[in-house]
VEXGUMAR-599218 format. One line per 5 residues: number of its first residue (from 1); their letters; for each residue x, y, z of N, C-alpha, C. Coordinates in pm, whole numbers, plus 50000, padded with zeros to 5 digits. Layout:
REM VEXGUMAR-599218
NUM = A = X Y Z X Y Z X Y Z ~ ...
***
This chain:
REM VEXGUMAR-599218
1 = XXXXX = 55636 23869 66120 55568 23988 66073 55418 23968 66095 ~ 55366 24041 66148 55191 24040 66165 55143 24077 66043 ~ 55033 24048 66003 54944 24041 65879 54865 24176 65907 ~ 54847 24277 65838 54732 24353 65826 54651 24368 65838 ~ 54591 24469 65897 54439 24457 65944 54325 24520 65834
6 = XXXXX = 54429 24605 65764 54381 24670 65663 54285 24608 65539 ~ 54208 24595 65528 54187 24502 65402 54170 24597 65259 ~ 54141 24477 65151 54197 24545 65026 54074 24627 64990 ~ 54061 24747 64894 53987 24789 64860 53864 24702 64780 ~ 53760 24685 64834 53625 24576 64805 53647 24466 64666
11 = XXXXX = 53665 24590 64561 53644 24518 64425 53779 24467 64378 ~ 53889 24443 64507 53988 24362 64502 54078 24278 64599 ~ 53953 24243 64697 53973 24138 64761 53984 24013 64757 ~ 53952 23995 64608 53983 23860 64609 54154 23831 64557 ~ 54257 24005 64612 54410 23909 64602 54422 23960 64748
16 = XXXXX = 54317 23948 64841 54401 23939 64966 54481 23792 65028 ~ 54469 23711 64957 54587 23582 64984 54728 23648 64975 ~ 54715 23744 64810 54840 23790 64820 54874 23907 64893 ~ 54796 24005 64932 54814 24101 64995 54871 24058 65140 ~ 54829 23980 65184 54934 23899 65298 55065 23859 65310
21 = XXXXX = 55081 23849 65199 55224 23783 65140 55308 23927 65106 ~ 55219 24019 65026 55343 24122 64913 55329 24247 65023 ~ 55167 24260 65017 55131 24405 65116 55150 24478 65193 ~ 55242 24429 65253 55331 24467 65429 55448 24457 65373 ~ 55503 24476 65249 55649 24471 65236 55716 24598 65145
26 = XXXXX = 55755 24703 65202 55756 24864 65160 55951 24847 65121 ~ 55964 24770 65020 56096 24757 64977 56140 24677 64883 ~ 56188 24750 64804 56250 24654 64663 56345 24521 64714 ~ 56376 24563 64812 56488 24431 64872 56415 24327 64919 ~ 56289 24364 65009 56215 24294 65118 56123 24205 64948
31 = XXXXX = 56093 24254 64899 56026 24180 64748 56114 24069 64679 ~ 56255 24156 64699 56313 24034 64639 56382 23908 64679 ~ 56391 23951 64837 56410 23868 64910 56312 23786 64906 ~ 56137 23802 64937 56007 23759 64934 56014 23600 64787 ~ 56048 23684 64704 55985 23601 64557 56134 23489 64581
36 = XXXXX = 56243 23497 64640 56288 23388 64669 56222 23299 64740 ~ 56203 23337 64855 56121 23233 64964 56027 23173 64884 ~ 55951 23235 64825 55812 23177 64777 55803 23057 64682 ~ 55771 22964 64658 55765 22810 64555 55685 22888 64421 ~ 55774 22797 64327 55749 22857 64193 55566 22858 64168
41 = XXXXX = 55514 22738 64233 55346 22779 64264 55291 22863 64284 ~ 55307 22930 64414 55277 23054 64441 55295 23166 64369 ~ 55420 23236 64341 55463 23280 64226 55362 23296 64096 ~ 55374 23167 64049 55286 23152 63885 55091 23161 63928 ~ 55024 23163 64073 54906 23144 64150 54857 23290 64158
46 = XXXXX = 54995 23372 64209 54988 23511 64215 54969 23609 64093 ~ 55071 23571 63998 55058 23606 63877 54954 23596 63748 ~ 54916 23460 63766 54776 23434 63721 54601 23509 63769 ~ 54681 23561 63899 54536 23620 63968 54556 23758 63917 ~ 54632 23818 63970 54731 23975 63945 54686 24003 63788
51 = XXXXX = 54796 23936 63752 54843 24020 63595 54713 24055 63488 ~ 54626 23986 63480 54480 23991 63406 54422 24114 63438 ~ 54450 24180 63566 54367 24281 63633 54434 24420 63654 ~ 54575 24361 63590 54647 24489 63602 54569 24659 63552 ~ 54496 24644 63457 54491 24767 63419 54323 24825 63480
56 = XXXXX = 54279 24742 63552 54216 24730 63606 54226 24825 63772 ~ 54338 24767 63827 54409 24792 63969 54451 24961 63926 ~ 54542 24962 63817 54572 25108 63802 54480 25221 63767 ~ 54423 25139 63706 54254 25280 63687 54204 25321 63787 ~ 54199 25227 63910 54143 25252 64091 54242 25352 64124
61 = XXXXX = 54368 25288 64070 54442 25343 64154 54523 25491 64096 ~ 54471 25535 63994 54493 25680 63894 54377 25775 63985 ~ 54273 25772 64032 54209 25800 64128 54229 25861 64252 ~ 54372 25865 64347 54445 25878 64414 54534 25973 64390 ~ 54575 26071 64502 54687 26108 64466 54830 26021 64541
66 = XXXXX = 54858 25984 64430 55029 25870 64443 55060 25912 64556 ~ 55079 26009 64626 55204 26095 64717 55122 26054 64852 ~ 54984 25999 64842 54918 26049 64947 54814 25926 64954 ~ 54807 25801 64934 54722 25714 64937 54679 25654 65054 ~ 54540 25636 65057 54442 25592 65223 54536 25462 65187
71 = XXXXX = 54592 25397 65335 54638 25254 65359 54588 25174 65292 ~ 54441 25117 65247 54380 25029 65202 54414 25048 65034 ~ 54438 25139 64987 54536 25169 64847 54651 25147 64841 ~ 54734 25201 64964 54858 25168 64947 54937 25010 64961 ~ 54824 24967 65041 54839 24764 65040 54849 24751 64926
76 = XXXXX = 54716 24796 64867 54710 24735 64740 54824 24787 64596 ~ 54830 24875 64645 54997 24940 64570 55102 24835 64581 ~ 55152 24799 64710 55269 24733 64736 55225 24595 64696 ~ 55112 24526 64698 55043 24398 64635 55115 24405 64498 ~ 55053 24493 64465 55100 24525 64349 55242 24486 64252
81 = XXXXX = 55339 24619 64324 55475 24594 64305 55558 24460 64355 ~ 55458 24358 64444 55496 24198 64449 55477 24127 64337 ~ 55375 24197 64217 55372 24157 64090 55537 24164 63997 ~ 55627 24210 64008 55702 24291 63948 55791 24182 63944 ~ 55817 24063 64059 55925 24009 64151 55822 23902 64060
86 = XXXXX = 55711 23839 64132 55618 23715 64058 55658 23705 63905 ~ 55648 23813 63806 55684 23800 63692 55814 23788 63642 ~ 55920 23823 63706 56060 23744 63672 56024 23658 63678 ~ 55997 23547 63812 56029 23408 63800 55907 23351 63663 ~ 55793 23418 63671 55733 23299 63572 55736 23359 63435
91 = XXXXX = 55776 23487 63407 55806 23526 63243 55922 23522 63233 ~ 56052 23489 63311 56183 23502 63307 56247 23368 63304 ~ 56259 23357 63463 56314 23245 63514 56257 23126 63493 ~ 56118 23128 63480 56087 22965 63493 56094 22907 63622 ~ 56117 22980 63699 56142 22902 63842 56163 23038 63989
96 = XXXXX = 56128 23021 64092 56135 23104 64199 56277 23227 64224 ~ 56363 23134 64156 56528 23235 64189 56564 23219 64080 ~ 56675 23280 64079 56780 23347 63980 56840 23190 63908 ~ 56847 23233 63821 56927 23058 63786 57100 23076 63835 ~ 57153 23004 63846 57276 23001 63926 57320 23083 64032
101 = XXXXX = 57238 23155 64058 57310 23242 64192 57258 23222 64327 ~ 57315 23242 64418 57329 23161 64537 57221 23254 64634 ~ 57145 23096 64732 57055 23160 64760 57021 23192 64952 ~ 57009 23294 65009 56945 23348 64924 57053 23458 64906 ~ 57000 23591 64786 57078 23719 64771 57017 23824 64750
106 = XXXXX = 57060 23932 64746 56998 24055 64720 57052 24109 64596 ~ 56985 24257 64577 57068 24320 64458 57076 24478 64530 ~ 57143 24536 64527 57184 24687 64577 57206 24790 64373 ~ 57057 24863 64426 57069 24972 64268 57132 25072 64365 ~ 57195 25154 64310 57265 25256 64320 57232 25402 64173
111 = XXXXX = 57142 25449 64183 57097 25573 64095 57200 25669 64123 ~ 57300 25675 63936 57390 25766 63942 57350 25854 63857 ~ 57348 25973 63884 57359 26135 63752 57192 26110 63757 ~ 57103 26028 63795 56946 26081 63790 56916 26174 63837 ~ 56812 26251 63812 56758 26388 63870 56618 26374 63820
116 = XX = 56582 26379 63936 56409 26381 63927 56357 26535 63872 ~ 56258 26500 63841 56194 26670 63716 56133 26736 63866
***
């Protein structure tokens, strides 16, 4: 996969380490596949940078309209939702994967009777 040329919006470049890693990955599967690969280091490196700034990232990013974000937002969107995957393993798991299940794996959601407003 080639790395982005895009870079992160200024006053959050300092998670383009992770934006390399999460940013180019437009899928709940491709994330969770991701936070397997990754060593419980990285993981707990990411999360430690990320999570402090969360409400931070969403105030930039309330600014935007969701449906319609310049690339250099939407990296940082999907950066983002690599947070989601980072925090299982280090508020959950304790460790990069799933405890006993075989690696690597996926998970398939299936949305039944939802209806969007």
């Amino acid at each position: 996969m080639l790395m982005s040329a895009i870079s992160l919006p200024e006053q959050f470049r300092f998670l383009e380490p992770f934006a390399a890693v999460w940013g180019d990955l437009h899928s709940q599967d491709e994330r969770y596949l991701k936070r397997q690969s990754l060593s419980y280091g990285e993981l707990e490196a990411f999360h430690s940078a990320l999570a402090p700034k969360l409400e931070e990232v969403f105030s930039y990013l309330d600014g935007f309209d969701a449906t319609a974000l310049p690339e250099a937002e939407a990296r940082l969107y999907r950066t983002v939702l690599g947070l989601t995957e980072a925090s299982q393993a280090v508020e959950v798991f304790g460790q990069a994967r799933v405890p006993y299940a075989p690696y690597p794996h996926s998970v398939k959601m299936e949305w039944v009777g939802y209806q969007p407003h």
